[in-house]
N, C-alpha and C positions, 0 to 999 in steps of 0.2 A: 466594474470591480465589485468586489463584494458589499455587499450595503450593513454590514454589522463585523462585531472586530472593532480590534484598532491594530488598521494597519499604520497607523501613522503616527503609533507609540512613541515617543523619544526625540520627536520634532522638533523644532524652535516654536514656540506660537506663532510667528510671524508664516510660519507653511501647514498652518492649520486652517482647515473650517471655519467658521463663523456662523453657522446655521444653528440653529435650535430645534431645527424640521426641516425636512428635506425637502417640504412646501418653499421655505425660505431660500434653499443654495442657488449661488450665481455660479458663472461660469469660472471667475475667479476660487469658489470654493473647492470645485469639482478637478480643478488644474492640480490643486494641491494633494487631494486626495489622491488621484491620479499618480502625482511626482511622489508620494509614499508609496503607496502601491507596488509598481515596478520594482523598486529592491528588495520590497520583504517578501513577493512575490517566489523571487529570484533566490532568496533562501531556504526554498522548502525542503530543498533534499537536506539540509541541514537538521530540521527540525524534526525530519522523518525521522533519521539517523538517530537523533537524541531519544526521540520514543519510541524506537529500536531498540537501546538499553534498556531498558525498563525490563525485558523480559529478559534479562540477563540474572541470575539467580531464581528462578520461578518456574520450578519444575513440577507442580502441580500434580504429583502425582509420579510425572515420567520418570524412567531412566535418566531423561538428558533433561537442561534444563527449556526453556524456551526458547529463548537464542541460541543456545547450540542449536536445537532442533533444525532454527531456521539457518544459521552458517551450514549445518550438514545438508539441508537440503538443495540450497543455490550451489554450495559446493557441488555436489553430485549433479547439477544440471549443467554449471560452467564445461565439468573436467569430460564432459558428455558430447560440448561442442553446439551448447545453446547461444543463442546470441543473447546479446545484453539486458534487452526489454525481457526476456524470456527470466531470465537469471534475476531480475529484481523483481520480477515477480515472486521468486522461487523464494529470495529473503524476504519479501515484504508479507508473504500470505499471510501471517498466522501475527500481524504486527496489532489486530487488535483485542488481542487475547486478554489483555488488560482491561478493556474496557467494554468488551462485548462479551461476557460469558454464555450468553444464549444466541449471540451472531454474528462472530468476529469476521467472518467470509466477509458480510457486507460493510464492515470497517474497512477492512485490506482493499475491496472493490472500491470502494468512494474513493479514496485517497490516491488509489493509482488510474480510475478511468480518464481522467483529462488526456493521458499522459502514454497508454498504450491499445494496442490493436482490442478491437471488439473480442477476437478469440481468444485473447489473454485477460481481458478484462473478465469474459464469461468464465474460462479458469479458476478467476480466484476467487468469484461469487457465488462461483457453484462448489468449490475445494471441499466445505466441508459433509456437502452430501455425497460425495464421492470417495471423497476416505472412508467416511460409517461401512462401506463396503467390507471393510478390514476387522470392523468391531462392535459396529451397530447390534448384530446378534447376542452378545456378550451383554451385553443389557434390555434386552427386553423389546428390542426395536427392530425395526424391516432393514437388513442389510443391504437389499435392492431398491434400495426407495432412489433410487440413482436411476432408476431403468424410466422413471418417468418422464427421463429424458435422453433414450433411447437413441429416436428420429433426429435428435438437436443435431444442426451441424460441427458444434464443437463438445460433443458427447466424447470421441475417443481422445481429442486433445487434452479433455480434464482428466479421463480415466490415465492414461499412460501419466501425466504430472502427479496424481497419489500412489502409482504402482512403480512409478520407476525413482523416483524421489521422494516424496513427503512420507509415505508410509515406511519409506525403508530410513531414513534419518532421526534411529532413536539408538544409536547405535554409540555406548560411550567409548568402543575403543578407535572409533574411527577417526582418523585426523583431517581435521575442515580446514579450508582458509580462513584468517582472521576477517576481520568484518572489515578492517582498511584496507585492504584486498577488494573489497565491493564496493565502498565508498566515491570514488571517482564513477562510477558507473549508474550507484544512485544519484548524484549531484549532476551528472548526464542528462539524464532521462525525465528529472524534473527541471531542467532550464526554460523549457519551453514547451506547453500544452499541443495533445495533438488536435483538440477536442473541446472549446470551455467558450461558455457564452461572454465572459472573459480575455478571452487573447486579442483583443481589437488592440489592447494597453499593453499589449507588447511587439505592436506594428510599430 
């Protein structure tokens, strides 16, 4: 489990630690960490969800705000006949735009790599040098800076994700599904890691 955090916020003390250093924890301590763990765990899609709103009014510029953006884009991947992991990726890309303004790709990839395929992970870590395609020139920058990864084997997986969805989702008259419409499907996909030096604690 994670060694910082408090997973085990709102506890009794009595299913707390007692360590002062991690030199000190017994096996009693590490049980209780553990018996926290699992549920907050278990709420992640939760919390995604919450820091999903966030970009709800924050249109930076766009047409559409942030979250629309990201409803129009899962929308148009759903109603396409994407499967589920495909589709929270499609909401979740652009989820760290709040807090990454020079690398939000690698927010949206940390947060979903536990949890989905290597070619979707690379997707959304690569998303934003693959959209620049569309507008990098408009600024002073290499539109093709995409091509340096040409040979990758998930080169045209990312390409078609910004040419057929992300890049066409600034569209204010288009009508999205709401975001609890998505909801059961991110609370899905985050119950159980496919991938984390972590999931022993949910054997």
């Amino acid at each position: 489990m994670p060694d910082h955090g408090q997973p085990g916020a709102g506890a009794p003390p009595t299913q707390r630690a007692k360590f002062r250093a991690m030199t000190e924890g017994t096996q009693e301590d590490w049980m209780a960490i553990a018996g926290a763990f699992a549920p907050f765990a278990a709420s992640g899609g939760k919390r995604v969800l919450d820091h999903l709103r966030l970009l709800d009014g924050d249109y930076g510029g766009f047409p559409v705000d942030r979250l629309t953006h990201c409803l129009q884009t899962a929308t148009r991947a759903y109603k396409d006949g994407r499967d589920e992991e495909y589709v929270v990726c499609a909401l979740l890309h652009d989820i760290g735009d709040t807090l990454g303004a020079y690398n939000h790709p690698d927010i949206a990839a940390a947060i979903l790599k536990p949890f989905v395929s290597a070619q979707n992970h690379w997707m959304v870590q690569q998303h934003g040098i693959f959209q620049g395609y569309y507008f990098f020139h408009y600024l002073g920058m290499d539109r093709d800076m995409r091509e340096q990864f040409r040979d990758h084997p998930h080169f045209q997986h990312t390409a078609e994700f910004c040419e057929k969805y992300d890049q066409t989702a600034f569209d204010p008259d288009y009508e999205h599904m709401p975001l609890s419409a998505f909801e059961p499907m991110v609370m899905k996909l985050f119950e159980r890691p496919k991938n984390s030096m972590y999931s022993f604690s949910e054997e």
